[in-house]
C-alpha positions as CSV (number, residue, x, y, z in Angstrom):
1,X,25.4,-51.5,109.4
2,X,28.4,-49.6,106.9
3,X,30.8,-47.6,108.5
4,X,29.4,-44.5,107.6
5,X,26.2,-45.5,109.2
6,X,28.1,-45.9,112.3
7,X,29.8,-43.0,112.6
8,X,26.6,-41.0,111.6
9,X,24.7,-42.4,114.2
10,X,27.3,-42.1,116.8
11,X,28.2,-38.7,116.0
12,X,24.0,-37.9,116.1
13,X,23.8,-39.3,119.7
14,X,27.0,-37.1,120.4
15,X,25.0,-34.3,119.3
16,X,22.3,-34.8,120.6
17,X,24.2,-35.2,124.1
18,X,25.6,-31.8,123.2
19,X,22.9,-29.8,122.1
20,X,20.7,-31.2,125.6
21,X,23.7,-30.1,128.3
22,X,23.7,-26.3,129.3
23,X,27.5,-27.2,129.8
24,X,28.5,-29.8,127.3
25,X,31.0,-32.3,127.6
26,X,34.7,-31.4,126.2
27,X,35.1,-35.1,125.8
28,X,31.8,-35.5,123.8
29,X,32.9,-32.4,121.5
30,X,36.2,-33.2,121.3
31,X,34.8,-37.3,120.2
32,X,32.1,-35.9,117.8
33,X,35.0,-33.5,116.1
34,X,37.3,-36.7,115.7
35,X,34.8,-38.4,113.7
36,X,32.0,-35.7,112.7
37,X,30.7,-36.3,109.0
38,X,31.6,-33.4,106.5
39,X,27.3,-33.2,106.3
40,X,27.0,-32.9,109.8
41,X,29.4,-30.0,110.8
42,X,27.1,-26.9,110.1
43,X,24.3,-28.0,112.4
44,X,27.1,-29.0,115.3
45,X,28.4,-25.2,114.6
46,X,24.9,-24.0,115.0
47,X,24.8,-26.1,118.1
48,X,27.2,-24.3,119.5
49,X,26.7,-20.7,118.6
50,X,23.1,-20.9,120.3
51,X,24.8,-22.1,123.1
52,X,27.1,-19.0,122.7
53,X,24.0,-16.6,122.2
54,X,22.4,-18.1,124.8
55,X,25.0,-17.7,127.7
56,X,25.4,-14.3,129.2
57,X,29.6,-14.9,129.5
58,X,30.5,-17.6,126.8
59,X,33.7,-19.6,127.7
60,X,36.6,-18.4,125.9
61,X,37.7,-22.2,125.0
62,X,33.9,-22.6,123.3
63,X,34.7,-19.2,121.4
64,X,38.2,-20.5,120.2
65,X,36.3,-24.1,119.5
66,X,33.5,-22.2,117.5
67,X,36.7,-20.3,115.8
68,X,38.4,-23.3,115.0
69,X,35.9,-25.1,113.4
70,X,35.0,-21.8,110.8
71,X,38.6,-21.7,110.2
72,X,38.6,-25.6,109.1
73,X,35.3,-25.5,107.5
């Protein structure tokens, strides 16, 4: 397996973990942002702005996370 295959299928169980939890792990975002391919960043945002819609209250460090990736992007 290449390197890129690696990281593509690590960040994808990452995600997955993420987009499963209610709640999702800072660790597991903060991992999956250290080695997230380019291709893979827009449906990790859209992760995380349906979590966003979803919750009545969303976190204020998931807003600024949400903001920090747009600004990077």
């Amino acid at each position: 397996m290449t390197d890129v295959r690696a990281q593509t299928a690590f960040a994808n169980i990452l995600l997955a973990h993420i987009r499963r939890d209610r709640y999702p792990s800072v660790t597991h975002m903060q991992v999956l942002e250290s080695i997230i391919p380019p291709s893979m960043v827009r449906e990790y945002l859209d992760v995380l702005l349906e979590k966003v819609m979803i919750d009545r209250f969303p976190s204020i460090p998931m807003l600024k996370r949400i903001a920090r990736i747009v600004q990077q992007a």
